[in-house]
C-alpha positions as CSV (number, residue, x, y, z in Angstrom):
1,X,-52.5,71.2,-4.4
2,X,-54.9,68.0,-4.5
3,X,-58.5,68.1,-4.7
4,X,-60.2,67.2,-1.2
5,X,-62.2,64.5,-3.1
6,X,-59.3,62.3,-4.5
7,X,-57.3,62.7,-1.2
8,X,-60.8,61.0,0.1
9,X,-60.6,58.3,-2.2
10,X,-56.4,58.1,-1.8
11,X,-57.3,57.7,2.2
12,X,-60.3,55.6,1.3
13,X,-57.5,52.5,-0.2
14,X,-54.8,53.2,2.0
15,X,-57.3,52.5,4.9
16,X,-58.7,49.3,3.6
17,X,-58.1,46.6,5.0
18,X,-58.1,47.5,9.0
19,X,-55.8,50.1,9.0
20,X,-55.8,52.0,12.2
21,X,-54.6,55.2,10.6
22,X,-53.6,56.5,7.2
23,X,-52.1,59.9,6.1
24,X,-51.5,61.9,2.9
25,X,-48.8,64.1,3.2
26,X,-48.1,66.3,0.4
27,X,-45.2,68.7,-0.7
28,X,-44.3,71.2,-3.0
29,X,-40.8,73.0,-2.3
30,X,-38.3,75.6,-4.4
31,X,-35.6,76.6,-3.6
32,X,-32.8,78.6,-4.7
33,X,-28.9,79.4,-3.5
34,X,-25.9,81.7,-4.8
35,X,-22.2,81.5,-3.4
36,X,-19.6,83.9,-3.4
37,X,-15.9,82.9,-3.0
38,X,-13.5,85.1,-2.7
39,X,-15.5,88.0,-4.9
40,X,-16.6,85.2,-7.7
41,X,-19.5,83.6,-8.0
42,X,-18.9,79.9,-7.6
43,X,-22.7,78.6,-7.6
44,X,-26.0,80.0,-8.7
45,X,-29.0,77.3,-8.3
46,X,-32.3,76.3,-8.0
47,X,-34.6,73.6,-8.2
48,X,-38.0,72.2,-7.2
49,X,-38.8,68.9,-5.4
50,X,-42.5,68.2,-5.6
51,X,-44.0,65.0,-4.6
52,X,-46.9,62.6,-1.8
53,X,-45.5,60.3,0.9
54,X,-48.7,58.2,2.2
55,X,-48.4,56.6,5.6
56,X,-50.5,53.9,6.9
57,X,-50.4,52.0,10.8
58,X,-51.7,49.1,11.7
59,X,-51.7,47.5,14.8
60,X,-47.6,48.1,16.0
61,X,-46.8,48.1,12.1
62,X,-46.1,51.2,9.5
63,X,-46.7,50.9,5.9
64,X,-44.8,53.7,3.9
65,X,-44.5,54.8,0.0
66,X,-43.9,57.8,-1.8
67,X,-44.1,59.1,-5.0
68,X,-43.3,62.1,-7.7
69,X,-46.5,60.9,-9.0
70,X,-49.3,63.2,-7.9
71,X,-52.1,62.1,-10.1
72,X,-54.9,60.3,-8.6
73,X,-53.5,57.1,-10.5
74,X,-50.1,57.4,-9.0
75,X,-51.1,58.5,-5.3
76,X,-53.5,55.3,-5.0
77,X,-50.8,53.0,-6.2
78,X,-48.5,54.5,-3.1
79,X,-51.6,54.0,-1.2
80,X,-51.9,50.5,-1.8
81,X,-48.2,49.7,-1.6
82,X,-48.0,51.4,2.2
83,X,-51.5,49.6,3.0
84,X,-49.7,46.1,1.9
85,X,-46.7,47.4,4.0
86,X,-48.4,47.9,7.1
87,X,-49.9,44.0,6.8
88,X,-53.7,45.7,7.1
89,X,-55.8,42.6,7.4
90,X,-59.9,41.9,6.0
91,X,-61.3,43.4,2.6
92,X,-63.5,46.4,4.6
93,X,-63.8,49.6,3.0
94,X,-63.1,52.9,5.0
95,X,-64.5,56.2,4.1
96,X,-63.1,59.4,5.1
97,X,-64.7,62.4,5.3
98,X,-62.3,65.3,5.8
99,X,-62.7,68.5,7.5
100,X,-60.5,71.7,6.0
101,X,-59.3,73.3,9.0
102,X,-57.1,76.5,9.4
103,X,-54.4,77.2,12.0
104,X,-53.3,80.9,12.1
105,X,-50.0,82.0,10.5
106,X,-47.2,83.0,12.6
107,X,-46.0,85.8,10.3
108,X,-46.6,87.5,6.9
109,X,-44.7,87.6,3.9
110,X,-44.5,90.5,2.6
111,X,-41.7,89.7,-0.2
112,X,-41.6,86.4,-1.8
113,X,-37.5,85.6,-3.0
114,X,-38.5,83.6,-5.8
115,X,-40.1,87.2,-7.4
116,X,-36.8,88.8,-6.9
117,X,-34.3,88.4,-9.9
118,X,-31.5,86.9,-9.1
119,X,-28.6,90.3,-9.7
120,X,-30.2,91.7,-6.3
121,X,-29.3,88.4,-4.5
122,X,-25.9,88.0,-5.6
123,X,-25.4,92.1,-4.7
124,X,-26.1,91.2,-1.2
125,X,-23.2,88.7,-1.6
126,X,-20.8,91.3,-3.2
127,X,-21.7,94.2,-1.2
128,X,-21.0,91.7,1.7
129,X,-17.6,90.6,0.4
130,X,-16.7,94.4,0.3
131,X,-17.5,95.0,4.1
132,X,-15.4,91.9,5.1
133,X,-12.5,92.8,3.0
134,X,-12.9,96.5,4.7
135,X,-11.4,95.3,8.1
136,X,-8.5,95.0,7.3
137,X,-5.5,93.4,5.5
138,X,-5.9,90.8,7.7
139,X,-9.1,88.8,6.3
140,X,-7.7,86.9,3.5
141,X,-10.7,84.9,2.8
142,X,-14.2,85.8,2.4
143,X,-17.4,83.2,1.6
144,X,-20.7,84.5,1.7
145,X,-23.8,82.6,1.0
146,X,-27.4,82.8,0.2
147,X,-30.4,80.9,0.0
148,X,-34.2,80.7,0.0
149,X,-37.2,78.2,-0.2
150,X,-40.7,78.1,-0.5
151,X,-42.3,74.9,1.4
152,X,-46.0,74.1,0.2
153,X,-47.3,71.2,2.2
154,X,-51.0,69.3,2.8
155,X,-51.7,67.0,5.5
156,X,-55.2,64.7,5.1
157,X,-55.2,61.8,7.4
158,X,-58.2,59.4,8.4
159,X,-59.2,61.5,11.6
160,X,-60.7,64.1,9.4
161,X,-57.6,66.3,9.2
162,X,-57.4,68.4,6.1
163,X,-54.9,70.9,6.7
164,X,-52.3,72.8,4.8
165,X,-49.4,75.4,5.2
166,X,-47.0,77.6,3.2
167,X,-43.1,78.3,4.7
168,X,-41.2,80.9,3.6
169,X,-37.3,81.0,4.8
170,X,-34.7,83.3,3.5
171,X,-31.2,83.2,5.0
172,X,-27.6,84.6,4.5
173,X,-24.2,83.5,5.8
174,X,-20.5,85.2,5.8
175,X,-17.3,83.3,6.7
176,X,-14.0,85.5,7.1
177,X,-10.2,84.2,7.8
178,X,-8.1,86.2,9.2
179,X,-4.3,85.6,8.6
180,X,-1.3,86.5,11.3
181,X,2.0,85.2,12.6
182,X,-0.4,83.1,14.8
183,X,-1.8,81.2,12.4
184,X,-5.5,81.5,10.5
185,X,-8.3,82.5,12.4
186,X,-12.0,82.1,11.2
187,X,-15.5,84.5,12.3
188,X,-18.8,83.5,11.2
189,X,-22.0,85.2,11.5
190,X,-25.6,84.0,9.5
191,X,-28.8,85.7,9.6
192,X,-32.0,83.5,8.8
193,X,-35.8,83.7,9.1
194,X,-39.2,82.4,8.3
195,X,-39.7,85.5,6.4
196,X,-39.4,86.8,2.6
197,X,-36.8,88.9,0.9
198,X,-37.9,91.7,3.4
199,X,-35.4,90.3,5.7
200,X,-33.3,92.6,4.0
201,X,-35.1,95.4,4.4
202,X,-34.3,94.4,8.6
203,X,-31.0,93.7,8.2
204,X,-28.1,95.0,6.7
205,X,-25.5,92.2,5.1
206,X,-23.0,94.7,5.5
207,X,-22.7,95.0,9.1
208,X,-23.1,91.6,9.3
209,X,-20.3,90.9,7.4
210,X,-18.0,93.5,9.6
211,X,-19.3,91.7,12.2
212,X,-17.2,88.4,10.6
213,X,-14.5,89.8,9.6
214,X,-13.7,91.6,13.0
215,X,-14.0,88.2,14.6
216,X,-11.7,86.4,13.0
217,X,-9.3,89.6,12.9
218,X,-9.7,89.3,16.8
219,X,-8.8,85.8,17.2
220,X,-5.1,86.4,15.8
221,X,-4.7,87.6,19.4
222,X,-6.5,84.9,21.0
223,X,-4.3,82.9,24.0
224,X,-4.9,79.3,24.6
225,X,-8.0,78.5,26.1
226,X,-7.3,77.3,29.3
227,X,-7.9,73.8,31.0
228,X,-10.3,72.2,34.0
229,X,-14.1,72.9,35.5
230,X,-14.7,76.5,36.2
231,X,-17.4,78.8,35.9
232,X,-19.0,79.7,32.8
233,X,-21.0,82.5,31.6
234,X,-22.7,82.1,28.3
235,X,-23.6,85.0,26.7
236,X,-27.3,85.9,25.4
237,X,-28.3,83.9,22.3
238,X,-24.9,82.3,22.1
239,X,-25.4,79.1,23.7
240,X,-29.1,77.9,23.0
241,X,-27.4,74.8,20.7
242,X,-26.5,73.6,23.7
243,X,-29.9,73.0,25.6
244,X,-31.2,72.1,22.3
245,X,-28.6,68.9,22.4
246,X,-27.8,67.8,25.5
247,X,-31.5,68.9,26.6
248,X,-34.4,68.6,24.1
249,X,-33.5,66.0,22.5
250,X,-33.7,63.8,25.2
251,X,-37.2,65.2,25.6
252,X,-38.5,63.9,22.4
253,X,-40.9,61.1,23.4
254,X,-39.5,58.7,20.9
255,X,-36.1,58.6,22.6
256,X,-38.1,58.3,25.9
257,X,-39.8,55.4,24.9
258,X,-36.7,53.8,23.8
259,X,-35.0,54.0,26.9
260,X,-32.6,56.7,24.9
261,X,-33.2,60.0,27.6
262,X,-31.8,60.6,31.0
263,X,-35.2,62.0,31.6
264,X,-37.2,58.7,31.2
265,X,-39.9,58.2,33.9
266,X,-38.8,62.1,35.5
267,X,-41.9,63.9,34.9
268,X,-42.9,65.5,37.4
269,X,-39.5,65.5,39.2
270,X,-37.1,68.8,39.9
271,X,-34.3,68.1,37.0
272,X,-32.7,71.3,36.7
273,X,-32.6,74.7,38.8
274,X,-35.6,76.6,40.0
275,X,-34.0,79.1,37.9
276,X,-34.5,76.8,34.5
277,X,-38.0,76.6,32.6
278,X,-37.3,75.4,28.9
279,X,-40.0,75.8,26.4
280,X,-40.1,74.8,22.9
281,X,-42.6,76.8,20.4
282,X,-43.2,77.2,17.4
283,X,-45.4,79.4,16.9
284,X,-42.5,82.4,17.3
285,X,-43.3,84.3,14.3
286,X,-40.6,84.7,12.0
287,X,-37.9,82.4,14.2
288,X,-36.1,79.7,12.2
289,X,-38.3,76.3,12.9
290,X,-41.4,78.1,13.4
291,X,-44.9,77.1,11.3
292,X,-48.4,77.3,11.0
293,X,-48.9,73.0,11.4
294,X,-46.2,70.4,11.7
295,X,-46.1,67.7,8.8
296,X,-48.7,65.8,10.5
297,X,-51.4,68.5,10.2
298,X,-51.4,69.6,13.8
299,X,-51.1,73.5,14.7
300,X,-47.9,74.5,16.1
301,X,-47.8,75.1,20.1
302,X,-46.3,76.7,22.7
303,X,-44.8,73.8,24.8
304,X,-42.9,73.9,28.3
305,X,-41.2,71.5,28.8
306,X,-39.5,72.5,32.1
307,X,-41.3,74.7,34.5
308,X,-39.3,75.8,37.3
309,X,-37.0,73.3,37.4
310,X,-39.4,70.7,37.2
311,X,-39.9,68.1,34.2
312,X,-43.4,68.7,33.0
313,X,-43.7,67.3,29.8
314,X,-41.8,65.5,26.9
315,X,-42.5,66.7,23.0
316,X,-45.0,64.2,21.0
317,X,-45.4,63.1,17.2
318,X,-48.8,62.0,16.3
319,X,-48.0,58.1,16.4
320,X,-46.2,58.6,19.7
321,X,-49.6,60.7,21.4
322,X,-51.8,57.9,20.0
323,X,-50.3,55.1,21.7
324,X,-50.2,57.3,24.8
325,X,-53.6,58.1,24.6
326,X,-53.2,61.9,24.6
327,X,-53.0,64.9,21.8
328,X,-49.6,65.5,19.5
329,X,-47.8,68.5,21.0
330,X,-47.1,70.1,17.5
331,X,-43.7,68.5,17.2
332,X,-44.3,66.0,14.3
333,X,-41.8,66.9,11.6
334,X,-40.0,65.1,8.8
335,X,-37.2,66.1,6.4
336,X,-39.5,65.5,3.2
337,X,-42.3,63.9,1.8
338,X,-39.9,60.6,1.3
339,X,-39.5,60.6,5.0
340,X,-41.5,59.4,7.9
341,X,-42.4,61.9,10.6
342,X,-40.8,61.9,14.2
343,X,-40.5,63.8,17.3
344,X,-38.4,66.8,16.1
345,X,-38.2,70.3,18.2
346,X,-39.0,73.5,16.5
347,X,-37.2,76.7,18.8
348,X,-36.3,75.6,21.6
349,X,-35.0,77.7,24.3
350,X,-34.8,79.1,28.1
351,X,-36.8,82.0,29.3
352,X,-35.1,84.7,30.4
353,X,-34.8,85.8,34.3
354,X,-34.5,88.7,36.7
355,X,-30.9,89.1,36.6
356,X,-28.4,91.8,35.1
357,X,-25.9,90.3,32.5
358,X,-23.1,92.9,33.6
359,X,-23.8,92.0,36.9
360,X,-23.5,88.3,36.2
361,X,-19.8,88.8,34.9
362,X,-19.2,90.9,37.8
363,X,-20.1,88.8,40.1
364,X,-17.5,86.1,38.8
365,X,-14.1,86.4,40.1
366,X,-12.5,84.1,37.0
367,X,-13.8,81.7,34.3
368,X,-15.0,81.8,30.9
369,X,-17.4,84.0,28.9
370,X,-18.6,82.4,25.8
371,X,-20.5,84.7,23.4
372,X,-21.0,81.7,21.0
373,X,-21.2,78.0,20.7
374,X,-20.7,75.7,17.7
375,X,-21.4,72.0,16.7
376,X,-20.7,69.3,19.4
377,X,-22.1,65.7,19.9
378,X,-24.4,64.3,23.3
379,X,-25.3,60.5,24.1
380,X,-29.3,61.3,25.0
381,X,-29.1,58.5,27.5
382,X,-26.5,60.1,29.8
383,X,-26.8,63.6,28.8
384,X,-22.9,63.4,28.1
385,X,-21.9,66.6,25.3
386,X,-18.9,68.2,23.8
387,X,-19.3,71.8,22.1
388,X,-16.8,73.5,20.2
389,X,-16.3,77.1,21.5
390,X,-16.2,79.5,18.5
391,X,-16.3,82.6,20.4
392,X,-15.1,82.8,23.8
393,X,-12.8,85.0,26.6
394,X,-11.4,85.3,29.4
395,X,-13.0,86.4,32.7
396,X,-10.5,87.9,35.2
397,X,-11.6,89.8,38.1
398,X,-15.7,90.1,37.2
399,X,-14.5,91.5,33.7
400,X,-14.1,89.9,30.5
401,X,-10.6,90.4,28.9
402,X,-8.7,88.1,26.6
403,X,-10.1,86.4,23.6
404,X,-9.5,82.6,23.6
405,X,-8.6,80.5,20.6
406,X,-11.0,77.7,20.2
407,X,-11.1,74.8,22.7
408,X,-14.1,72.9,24.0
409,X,-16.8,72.8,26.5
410,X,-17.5,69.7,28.0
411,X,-20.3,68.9,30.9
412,X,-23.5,66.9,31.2
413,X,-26.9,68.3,30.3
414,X,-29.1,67.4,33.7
415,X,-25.8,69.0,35.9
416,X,-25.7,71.8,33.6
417,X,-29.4,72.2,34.1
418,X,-28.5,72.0,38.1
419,X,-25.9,74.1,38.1
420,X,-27.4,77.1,36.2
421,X,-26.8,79.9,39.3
422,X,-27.6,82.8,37.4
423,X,-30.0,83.9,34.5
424,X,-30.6,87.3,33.0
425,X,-33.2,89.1,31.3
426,X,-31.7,89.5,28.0
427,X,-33.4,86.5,26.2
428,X,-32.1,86.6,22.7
429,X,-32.9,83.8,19.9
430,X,-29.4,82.6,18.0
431,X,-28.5,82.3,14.6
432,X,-30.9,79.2,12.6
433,X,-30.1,76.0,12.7
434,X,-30.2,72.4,11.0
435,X,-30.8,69.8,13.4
436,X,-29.8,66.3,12.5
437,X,-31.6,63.2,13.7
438,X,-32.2,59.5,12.2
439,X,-30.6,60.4,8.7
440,X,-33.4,63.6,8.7
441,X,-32.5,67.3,8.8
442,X,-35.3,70.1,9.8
443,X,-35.0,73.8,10.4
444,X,-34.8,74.9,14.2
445,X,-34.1,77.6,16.3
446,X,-32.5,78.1,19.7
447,X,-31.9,80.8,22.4
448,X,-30.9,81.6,25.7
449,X,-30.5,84.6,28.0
450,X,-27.1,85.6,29.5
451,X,-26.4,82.9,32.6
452,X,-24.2,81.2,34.4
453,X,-23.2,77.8,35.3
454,X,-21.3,77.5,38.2
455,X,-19.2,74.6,36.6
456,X,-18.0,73.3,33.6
457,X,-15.2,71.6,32.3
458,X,-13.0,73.7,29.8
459,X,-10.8,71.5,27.2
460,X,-8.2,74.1,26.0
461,X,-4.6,73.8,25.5
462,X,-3.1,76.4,28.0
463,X,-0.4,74.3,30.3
């Protein structure tokens, strides 16, 4: 993307000066998007966002520019503005000598979308549409969606990094209402990968959209969920968002150091159930936030973060690791090249167990089954959360019955992590993600095997 010997000269002025550190981070991303809205096709887009932000630290400060501009001319004026920024002090010169270095690839593409006109993309969208409308008279509504990118990126920093990566994503959504004498009912499903247009080839958009449609077409039946802490069983892959709030985030290092985590100062301490080891990787070929480096040049790991119920480690940006003294965990990531980097997951998720999932639900006189969670909100400093429930029923006599209409879940993320009895061998990753932090959104994944916590507060409307 940029020849190795102007980055060395870019680095070269942003490091003048005294600069501790300074880093080129380039990027180069398409991306394209069609909607469907009730069988017409309401959007069909794509663009290209191509551009260098240029980091420099000095001392406790961070100098930061970016630019459009990717000749040498305009990258070394961004390099001299984030230098100024970071208050570098002396007239020294820095050279930097960098070292190409490869980290493997977590999967192959084998189809590229942007090679892939633009009719067979929108015929996923109305053959889609058909399936949905196929359930019944019932679905009165059908969106489907889908979208691709291509994400070129180089990393070159002062510590000899030169490393580079190219993400591939590809992913499709459908969102049915259902109409009765009970109201409208909505069903949801999305199917999304770090792969090329082969995911279709994997996957069939028309099952997925039945899938939707007989969701919401279920929910007209639904009974009010009901109310008060019981036990709850959440179902393989349907509940991963909920670790990934009320859990990892509060395992980022940044929010450790600012006194934002109920885990502060735990390491090393039994936080959760021996039942409980949380990992986040992302090196999961082909799983939603997984890569080949983060956006500060380091290959992705395998991280666990709780072993056995015990705290062993929080996730770590570059900046955070060097003022710790020890290596980045893979877990630097940023939004775009006009953003900064932070501690950001990648899939995060709990390993399955030894247990049967029917024998889980059997094994529970009464409570709630959910199959799948949506968005909620969690304070990181006291682990507080409140999910929506999108999918959820009934369990009455160790079987699962009713369907219930939406209500929420509400608990705490260290006593859920306690009161996880029960955990399953079906380990499943859930649909991909967005996660949201400091103004800055990234792809992530989650997952979880079919368990059960012993209790948790239901918020439904059933007297």
């Amino acid at each position: 993307m940029i020849d190795q010997d102007v980055l060395e000269r870019v680095l070269g002025v942003a490091a003048r000066g005294g600069a501790d550190f300074a880093e080129v981070f380039v990027e180069d991303k398409r991306s394209s998007s069609a909607v469907l809205d009730d069988g017409r096709v309401e959007e069909l887009t794509s663009g290209r966002d191509r551009g260098a932000g240029i980091r420099v630290v000095a001392g406790e400060s961070t100098g930061f520019a970016h630019t459009a501009d990717l000749s040498e001319a305009g990258l070394v004026a961004a390099a001299a503005i984030a230098s100024e920024a970071a208050r570098a002090q002396g007239s020294g010169t820095r050279e930097v000598a960098l070292d190409a270095d490869t980290a493997p690839r977590p999967n192959v593409v084998r189809i590229l979308p942007g090679d892939v006109p633009k009719a067979r993309k929108v015929e996923l969208l109305t053959r889609a549409d058909h399936a949905a409308r196929a359930q019944g008279a019932a679905v009165t509504q059908v969106m489907a969606r889908y979208s691709d990118s291509r994400r070129r990126i180089l990393v070159a920093n002062t510590d000899g990094t030169l490393a580079s990566d190219d993400q591939v994503r590809t992913v499709f959504s459908i969102s049915c209402v259902a109409t009765g004498d009970t109201g409208m009912q909505t069903g949801r499903e999305t199917l999304g990968h770090t792969v090329g247009f082969e995911l279709f080839d994997d996957h069939d958009v028309e099952e997925l959209a039945a899938r939707a449609a007989q969701r919401a077409v279920t929910k007209l039946a639904a009974r009010p969920a009901p109310s008060g802490q019981m036990p709850v069983v959440i179902g393989a892959g349907g509940g991963g968002v909920m670790f990934h709030e009320a859990c990892g985030h509060g395992l980022e290092a940044d929010l450790v150091a600012k006194g934002a985590s109920v885990f502060r100062d735990r390491v090393g301490e039994q936080v959760a159930s021996p039942l409980v080891t949380l990992v986040d990787d992302g090196t999961m070929g082909g799983e939603w936030g997984c890569f080949a480096i983060d956006d500060e040049g380091r290959p992705a790991q395998r991280n666990v973060l709780i072993q056995d119920g015990v705290l062993v480690d929080y996730m770590w940006d570059g900046l955070r690791a060097r003022r710790a003294g020890r290596p980045s965990s893979g877990n630097g990531r940023r939004q775009s090249y006009q953003h900064l980097p932070m501690v950001r997951m990648t899939n995060t998720y709990l390993l399955g167990g030894r247990g049967d999932a029917d024998s889980i639900v059997a094994d529970t006189p009464s409570g709630v089954y959910i199959a799948h969670l949506g968005g909620g909100q969690v304070n990181t400093a006291t682990g507080d959360f409140v999910f929506g429930m999108t999918e959820a029923y009934l369990i009455e006599d160790g079987r699962i019955t009713e369907p219930l209409r939406e209500g929420n879940l509400i608990g705490n993320g260290p006593e859920v992590l306690r009161n996880i009895d029960a955990v399953a061998a079906d380990f499943a990753m859930g649909p991909p993600g967005t996660c949201g932090k400091d103004g800055q959104g990234v792809p992530v994944g989650d997952g979880v095997p079919t368990l059960r916590v012993h209790g948790l507060t239901i918020g439904g409307t059933a007297a």
